[in-house]
N, C-alpha and C positions, 0 to 999 in steps of 0.2 A: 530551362534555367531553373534553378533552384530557387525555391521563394526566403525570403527574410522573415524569421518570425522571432519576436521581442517577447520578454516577461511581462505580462500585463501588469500595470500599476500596482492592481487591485491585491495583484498576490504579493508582489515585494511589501506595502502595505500593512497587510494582515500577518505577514511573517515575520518580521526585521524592523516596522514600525513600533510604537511605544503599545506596550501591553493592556490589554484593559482587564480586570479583575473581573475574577473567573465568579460568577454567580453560583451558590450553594445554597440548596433546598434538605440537607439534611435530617430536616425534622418536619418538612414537608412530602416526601417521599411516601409514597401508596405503599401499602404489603406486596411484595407480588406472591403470586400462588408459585404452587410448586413447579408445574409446568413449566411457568418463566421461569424461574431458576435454573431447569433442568438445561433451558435451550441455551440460558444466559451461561450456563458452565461449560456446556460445549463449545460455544462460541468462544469464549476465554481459552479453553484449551485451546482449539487450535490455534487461538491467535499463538499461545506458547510455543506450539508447535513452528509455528513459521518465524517469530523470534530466535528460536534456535536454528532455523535454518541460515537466516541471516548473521545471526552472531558467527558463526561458525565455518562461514562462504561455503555452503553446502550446495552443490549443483544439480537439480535434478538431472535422474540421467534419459537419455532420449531414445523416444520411443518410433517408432518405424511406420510412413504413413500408408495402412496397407485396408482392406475391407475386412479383415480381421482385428486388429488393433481399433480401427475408427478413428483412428486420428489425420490428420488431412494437412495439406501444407498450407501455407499461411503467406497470403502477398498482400503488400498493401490495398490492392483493387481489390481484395477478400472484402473488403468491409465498405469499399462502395459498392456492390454489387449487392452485399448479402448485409445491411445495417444493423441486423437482428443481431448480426452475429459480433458487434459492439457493443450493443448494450447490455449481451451478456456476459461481459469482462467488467462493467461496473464495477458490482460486487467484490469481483475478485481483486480488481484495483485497489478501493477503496480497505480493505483488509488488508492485503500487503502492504501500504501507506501506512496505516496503524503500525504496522507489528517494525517498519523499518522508524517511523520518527519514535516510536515508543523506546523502539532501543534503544535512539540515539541520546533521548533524554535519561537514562536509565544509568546509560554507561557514565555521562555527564555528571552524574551524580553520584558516583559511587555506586549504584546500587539500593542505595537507601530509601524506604516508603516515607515523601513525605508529602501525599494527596492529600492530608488533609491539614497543613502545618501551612498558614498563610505568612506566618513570621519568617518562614524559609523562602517563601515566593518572594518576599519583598528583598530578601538579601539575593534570591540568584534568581534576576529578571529574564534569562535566556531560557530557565526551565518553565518558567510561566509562560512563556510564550509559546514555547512546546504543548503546554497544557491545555492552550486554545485551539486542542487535536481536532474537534469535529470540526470547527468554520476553517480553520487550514487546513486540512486535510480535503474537505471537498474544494477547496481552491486548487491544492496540486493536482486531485481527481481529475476536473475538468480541461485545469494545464494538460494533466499527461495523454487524455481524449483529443485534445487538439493536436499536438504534435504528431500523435497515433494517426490522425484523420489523413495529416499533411506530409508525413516521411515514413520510410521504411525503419522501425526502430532500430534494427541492428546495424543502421549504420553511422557513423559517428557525427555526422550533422547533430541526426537526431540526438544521441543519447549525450553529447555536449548542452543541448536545450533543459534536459532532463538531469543534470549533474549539478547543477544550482542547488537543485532539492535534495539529492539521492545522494552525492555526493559517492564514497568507495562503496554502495552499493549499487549503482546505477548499473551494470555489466549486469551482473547478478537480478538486480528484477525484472530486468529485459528478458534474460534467460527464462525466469521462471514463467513469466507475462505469455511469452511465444510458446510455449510448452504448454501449459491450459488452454491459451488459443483455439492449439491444434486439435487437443482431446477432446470428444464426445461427450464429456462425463459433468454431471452438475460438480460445484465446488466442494459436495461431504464424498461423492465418489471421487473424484479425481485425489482427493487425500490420501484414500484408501489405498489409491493405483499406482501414485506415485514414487517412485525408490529413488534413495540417495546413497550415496557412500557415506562410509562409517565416517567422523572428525576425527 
């Protein structure tokens, strides 16, 4: 029998409750060297990268599980067996969550840069709440780890648990989610490897 599993408090809470004002250090902020820069630009690109995948419902396309490719099929009992091979989708969780709530706030908005304009937060409370990306984002993180633990993602239980959040992208990073799974490749190779169709 299939188990019941509810939206923890904590996250309807953090997401949908009353916003708390976003802390700004500004003029507190360390130099970083160049290095951090260099990593902090890559990290931004890809994120762009994988914003445009989403904007754009761009499907990775799929690769073949053979000792050639290295890529491997993927069942739920994958990951009680092998738990390693959980914690090394964190990461990858954790960054597609960015680049789909980023969008969301994005599109929400026009388009318009306005991180640093507190007078705009106070008129569109929905986009502040967006803005409090890292403590919700590791709340849907953990949400989407537990459902991961407990169902088969691709099948609609699960990805109904997961559509709270994700909402018309939930299909889509299910896709993407299973496809990395599979592959052998840390998250800067698996970028590299991965092909989509043109939008």
């Amino acid at each position: 029998s299939s188990q019941h599993m509810t939206v923890p408090y904590g996250i309807i809470r953090q997401l949908y409750g009353p916003p708390q004002r976003r802390r700004r250090y500004r003029n507190e902020q360390r130099i970083e060297s160049t290095e951090e820069r260099s990593v902090s630009d890559q990290q931004q690109d890809a994120l762009e990268k994988r914003r445009h995948v989403y904007r754009n419902r761009l499907f990775v396309k799929h690769m073949g599980a053979n000792r050639i490719s290295g890529f491997q099929q993927i069942t739920p009992e994958t990951f009680k067996v092998f738990p390693q091979r959980l914690d090394r989708l964190v990461p990858w969780i954790r960054r597609e969550l960015r680049a789909i709530l980023s969008l969301s706030t994005s599109s929400s908005s026009g388009g318009i840069d306005t991180s640093t304009t507190d007078d705009y937060h106070e008129q569109h409370p929905s986009r502040r709440r967006y803005e409090e990306i890292d403590t919700g984002l590791e709340l849907i993180r953990e949400y989407t780890i537990a459902v991961l633990k407990q169902y088969d993602l691709q099948t609609d239980p699960a990805q109904d648990l997961l559509r709270d959040f994700l909402h018309e992208h939930t299909e889509q990073f299910v896709h993407e989610l299973m496809a990395f799974a599979r592959s052998p490749h840390s998250i800067e190779a698996y970028d590299r490897a991965a092909q989509y169709p043109e939008p």
